[in-house]
DRENVOFI-721562 format. One record per residue (C-alpha): z, y, x. Coordinates in steps of 0.001 Angstrom, whole numbers, plus 500000, padded with zeros to 6 digits. Layout:
ZYX...
//
This chain:
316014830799583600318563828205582626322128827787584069320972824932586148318020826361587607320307829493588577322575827316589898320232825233592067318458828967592922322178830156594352322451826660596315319232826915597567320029831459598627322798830653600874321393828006602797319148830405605371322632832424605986324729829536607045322082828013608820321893831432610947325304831470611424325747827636612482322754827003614435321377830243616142325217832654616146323450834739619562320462835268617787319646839650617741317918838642613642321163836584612974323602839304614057321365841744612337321549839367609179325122838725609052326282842463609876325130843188606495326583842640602852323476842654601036323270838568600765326194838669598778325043841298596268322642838591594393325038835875594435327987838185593119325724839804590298324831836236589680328690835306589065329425839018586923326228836854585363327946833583584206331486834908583757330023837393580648328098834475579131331007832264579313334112834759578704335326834934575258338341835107573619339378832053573931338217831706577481339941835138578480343608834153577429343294830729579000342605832764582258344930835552581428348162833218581341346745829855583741348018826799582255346010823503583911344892822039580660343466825253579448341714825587583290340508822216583103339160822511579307337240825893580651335645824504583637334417821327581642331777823786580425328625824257582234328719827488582119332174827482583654331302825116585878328732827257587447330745830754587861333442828897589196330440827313591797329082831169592084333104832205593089332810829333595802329507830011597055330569834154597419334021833612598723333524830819601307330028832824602619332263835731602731335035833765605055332539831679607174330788835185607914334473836650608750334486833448611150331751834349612404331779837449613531335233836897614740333692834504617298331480837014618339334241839461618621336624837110620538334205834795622224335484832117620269333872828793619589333574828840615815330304826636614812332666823388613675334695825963611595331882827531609869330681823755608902334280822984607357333996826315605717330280825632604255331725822578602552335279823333602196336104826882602397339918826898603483339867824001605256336976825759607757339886829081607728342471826466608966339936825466611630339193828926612490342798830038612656343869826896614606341067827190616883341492830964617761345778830632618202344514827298620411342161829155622515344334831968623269347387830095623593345974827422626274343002828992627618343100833060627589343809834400630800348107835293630985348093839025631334349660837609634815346733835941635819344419838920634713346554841497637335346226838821639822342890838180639913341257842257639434
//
């Protein structure tokens, strides 16, 4: 398989997941789906995958000591390109399924953060963490109001 077709293969895996997640979070198959870490097994071999076949010497000491240019010159290659995509696509499935489930933990809303974190990872954590200090800042039961009302 090429690099593209792996690449479009990995775009194409986490779809189902976030799709779960967004559009059916009560569901008993999601939760059974989402408690696991297997998903993330093909798309992390995938990424040990491109970083070996794009690593060299070069490459290595560019990472090793992170200067822009050298970044920028690195992830101009496809090959680059797509472990840097395979680091996005494992990390921001990792933190929109730590959203997740912290929504079913809490009871807190967390489908628009999981969206912001299927296209833009850290900006759908800021939701999430926003969100969750919102909701039990405003609209969490005082441990005042909890005595009162049991």
């Amino acid at each position: 398989m090429t690099v593209t077709q792996l690449f479009n293969g990995a775009n194409l895996f986490i779809l189902p997941f976030w799709t779960l997640m967004i559009f059916l979070p009560q569901w008993g198959i999601t939760k059974k789906v989402m408690e696991s870490y297997l998903p993330f097994i093909p798309l992390i071999v995938l990424y040990i995958y491109f970083l070996t076949g794009t690593l060299n010497a070069e490459s290595a000491q560019a990472l090793a000591n992170p200067q822009l240019a050298d970044i920028a010159r690195f992830f101009g290659e496809e090959g680059a390109a797509a472990t840097g995509w395979a680091h996005f696509l494992v990390m921001d499935l990792f933190v929109g399924r730590w959203i997740y489930w912290e929504g079913q933990r809490t009871g807190v809303w967390t489908m628009h953060s999981i969206v912001l974190c299927l296209f833009a990872g850290p900006v759908g954590l800021l939701s999430h963490i926003l969100t969750a200090w919102t909701t039990q800042r405003f609209f969490s039961p005082t441990e005042t109001e909890s005595a009162s009302i049991g």
